[in-house]
PyMOL CGO cylinders between C-alpha atoms (Angstrom):
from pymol import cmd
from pymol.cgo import CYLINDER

trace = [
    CYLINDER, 75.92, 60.83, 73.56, 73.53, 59.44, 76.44, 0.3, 1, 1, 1, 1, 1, 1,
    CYLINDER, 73.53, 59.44, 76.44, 74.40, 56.30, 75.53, 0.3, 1, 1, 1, 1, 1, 1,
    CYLINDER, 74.40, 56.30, 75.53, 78.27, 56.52, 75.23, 0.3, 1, 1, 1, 1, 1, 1,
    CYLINDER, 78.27, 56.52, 75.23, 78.10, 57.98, 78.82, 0.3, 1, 1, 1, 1, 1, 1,
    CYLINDER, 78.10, 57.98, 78.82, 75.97, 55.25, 80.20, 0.3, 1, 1, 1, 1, 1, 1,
    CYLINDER, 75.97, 55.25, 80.20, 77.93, 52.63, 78.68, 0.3, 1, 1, 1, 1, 1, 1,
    CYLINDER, 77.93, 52.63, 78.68, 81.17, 54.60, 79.70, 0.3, 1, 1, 1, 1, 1, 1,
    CYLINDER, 81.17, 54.60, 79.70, 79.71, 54.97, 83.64, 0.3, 1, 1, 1, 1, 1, 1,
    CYLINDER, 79.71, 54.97, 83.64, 79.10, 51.19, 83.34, 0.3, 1, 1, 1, 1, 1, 1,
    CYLINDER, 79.10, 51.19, 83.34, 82.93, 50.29, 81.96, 0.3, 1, 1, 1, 1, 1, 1,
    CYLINDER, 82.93, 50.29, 81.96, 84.50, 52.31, 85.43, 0.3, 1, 1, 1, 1, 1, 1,
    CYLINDER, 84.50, 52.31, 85.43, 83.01, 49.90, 88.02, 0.3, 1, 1, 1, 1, 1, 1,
    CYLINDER, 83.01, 49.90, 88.02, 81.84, 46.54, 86.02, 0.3, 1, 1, 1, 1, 1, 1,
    CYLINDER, 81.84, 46.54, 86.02, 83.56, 43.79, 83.34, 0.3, 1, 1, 1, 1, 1, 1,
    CYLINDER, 83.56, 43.79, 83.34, 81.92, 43.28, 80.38, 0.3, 1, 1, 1, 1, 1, 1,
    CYLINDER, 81.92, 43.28, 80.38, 79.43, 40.48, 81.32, 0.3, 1, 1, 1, 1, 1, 1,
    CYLINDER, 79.43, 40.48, 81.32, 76.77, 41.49, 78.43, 0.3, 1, 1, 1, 1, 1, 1,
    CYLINDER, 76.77, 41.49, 78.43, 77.52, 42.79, 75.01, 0.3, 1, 1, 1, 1, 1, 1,
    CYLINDER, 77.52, 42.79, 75.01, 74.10, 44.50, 74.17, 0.3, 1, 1, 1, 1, 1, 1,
    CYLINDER, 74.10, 44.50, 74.17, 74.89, 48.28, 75.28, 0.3, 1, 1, 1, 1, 1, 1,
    CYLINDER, 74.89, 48.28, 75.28, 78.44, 48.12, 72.67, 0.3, 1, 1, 1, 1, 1, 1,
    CYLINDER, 78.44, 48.12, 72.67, 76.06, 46.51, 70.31, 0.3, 1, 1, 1, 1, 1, 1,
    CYLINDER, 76.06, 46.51, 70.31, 73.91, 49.46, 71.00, 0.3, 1, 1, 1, 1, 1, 1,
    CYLINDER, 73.91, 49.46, 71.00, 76.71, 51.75, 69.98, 0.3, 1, 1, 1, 1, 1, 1,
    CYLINDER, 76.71, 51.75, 69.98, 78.05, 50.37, 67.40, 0.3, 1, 1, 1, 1, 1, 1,
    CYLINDER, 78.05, 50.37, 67.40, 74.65, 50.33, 65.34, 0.3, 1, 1, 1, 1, 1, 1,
    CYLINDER, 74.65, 50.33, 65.34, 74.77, 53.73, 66.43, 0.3, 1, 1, 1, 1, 1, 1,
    CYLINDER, 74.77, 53.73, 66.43, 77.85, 54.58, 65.12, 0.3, 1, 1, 1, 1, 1, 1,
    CYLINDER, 77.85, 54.58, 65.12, 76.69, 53.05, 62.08, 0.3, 1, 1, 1, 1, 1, 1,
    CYLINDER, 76.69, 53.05, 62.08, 73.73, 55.27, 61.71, 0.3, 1, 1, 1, 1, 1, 1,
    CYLINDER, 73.73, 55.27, 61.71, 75.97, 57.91, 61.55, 0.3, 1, 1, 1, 1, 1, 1,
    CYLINDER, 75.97, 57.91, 61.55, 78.11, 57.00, 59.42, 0.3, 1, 1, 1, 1, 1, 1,
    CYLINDER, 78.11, 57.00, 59.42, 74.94, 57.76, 57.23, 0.3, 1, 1, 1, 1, 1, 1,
    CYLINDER, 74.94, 57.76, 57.23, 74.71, 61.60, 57.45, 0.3, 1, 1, 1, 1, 1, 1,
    CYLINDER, 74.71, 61.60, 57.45, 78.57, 62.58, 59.45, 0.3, 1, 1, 1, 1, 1, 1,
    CYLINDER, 78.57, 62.58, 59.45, 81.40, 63.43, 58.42, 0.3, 1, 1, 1, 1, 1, 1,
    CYLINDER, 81.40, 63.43, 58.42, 84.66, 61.34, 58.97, 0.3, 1, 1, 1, 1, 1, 1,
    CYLINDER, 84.66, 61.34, 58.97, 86.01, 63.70, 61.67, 0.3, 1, 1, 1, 1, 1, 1,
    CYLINDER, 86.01, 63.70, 61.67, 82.73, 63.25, 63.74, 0.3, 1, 1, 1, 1, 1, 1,
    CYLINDER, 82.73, 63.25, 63.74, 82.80, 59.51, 63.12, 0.3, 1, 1, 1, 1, 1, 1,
    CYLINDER, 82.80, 59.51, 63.12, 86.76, 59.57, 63.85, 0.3, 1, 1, 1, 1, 1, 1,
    CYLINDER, 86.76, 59.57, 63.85, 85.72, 60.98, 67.03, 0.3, 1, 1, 1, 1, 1, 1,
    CYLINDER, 85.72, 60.98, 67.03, 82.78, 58.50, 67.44, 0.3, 1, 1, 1, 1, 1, 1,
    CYLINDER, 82.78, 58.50, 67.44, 85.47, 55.55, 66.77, 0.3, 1, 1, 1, 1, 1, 1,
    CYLINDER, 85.47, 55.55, 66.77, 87.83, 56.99, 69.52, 0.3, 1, 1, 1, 1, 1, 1,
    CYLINDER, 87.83, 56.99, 69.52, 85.30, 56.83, 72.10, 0.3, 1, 1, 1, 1, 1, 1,
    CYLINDER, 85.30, 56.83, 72.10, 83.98, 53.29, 71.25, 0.3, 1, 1, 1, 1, 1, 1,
    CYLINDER, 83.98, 53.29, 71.25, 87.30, 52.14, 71.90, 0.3, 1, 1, 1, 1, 1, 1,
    CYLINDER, 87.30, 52.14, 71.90, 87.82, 54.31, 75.00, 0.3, 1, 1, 1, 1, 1, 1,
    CYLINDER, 87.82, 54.31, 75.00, 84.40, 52.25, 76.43, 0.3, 1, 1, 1, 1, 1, 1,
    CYLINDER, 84.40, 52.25, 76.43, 86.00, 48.84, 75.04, 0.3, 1, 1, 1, 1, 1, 1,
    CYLINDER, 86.00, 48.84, 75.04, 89.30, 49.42, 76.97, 0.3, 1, 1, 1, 1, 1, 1,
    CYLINDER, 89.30, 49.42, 76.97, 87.99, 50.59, 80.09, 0.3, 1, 1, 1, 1, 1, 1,
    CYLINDER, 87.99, 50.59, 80.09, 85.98, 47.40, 80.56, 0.3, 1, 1, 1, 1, 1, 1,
    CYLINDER, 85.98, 47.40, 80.56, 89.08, 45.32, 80.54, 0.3, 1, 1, 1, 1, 1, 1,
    CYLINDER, 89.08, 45.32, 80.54, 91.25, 47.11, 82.88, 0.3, 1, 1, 1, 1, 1, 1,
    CYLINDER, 91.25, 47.11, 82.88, 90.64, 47.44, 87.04, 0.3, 1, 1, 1, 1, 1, 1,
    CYLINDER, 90.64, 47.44, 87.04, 87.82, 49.30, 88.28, 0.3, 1, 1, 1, 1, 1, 1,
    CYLINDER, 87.82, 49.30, 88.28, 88.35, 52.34, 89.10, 0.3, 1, 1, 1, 1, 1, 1,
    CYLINDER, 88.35, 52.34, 89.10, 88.48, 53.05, 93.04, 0.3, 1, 1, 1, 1, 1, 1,
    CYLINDER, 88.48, 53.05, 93.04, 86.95, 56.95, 93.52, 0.3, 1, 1, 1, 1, 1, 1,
    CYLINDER, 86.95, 56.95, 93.52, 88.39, 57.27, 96.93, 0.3, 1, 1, 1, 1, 1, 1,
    CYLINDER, 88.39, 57.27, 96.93, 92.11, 56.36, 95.46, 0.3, 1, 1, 1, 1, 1, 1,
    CYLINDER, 92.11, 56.36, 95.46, 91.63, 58.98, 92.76, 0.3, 1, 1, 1, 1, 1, 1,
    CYLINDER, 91.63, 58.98, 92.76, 93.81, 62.02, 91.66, 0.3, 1, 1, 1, 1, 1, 1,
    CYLINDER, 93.81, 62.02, 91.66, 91.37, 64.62, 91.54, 0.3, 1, 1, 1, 1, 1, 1,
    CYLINDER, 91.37, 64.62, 91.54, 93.52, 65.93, 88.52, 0.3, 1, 1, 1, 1, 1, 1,
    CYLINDER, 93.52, 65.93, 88.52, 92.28, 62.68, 86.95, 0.3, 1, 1, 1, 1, 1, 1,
    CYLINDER, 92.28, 62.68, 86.95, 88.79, 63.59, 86.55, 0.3, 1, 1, 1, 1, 1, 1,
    CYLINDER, 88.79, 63.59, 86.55, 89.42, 65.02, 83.02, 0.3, 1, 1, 1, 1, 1, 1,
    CYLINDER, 89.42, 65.02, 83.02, 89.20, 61.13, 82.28, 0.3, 1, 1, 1, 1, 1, 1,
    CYLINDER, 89.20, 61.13, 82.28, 85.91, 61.10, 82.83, 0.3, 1, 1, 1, 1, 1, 1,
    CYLINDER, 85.91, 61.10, 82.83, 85.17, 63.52, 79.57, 0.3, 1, 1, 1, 1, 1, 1,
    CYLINDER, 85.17, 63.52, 79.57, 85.36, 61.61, 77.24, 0.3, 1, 1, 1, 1, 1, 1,
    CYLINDER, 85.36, 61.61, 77.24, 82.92, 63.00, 74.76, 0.3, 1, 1, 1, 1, 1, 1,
    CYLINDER, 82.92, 63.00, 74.76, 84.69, 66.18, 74.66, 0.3, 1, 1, 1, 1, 1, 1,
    CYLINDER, 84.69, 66.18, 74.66, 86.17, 65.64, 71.08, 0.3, 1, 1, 1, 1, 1, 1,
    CYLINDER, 86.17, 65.64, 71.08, 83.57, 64.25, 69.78, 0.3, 1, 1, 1, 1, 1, 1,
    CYLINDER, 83.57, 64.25, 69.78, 80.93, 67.29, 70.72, 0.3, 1, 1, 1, 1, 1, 1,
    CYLINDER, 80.93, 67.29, 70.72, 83.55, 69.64, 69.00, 0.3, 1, 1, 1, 1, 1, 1,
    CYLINDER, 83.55, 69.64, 69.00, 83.21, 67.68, 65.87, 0.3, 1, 1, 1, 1, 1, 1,
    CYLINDER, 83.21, 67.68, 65.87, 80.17, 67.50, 65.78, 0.3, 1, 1, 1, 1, 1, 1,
    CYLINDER, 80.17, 67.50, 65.78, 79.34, 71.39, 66.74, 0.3, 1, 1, 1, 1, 1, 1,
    CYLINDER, 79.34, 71.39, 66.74, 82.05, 71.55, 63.55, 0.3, 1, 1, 1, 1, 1, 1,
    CYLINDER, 82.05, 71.55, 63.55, 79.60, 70.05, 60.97, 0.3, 1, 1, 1, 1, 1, 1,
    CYLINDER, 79.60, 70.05, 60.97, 77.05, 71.46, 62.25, 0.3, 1, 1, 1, 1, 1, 1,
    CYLINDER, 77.05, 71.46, 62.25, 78.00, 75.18, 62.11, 0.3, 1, 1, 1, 1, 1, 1,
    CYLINDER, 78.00, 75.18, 62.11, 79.17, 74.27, 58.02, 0.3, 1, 1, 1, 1, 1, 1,
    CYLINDER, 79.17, 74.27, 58.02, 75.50, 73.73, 57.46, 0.3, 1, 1, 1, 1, 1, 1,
]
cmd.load_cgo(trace, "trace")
């Protein structure tokens, strides 16, 4: 999760200039594929390609922002249910 929101923080105000943090995640996401279920990994998926998209659009300006558009900015909030899901089956 630490690194999703790094990499996610990163995406808002920079282009992708060096691949090794989505490389990063991806091996990740392929350690979990190991042990999670495929509605955590579902989830895992969505925000990999919420990172990927956000580096190839415009930065984001903070002092143009909605504040209603902060829920943007939670992007992991899925993917923590799904994985609280799992969890509590065990």
């Amino acid at each position: 999760m630490h690194e999703a929101a790094s990499a996610y923080s990163d995406a808002m105000v920079n282009k992708l200039e060096n691949s090794t943090g989505l490389v990063n995640l991806y091996s990740l996401r392929s350690r979990m594929s190991l042990f999670s279920g495929e509605d955590v990994l579902q989830e895992a998926d969505k925000v990999l390609q919420i990172i990927i998209d956000r580096y190839f659009v415009d930065d984001i300006k903070y002092s143009n922002m909605n504040p209603s558009a902060v829920k943007e900015f939670d992007l992991l909030r899925d993917f923590t249910r799904a994985c609280k899901k799992e969890i509590t089956r065990f």
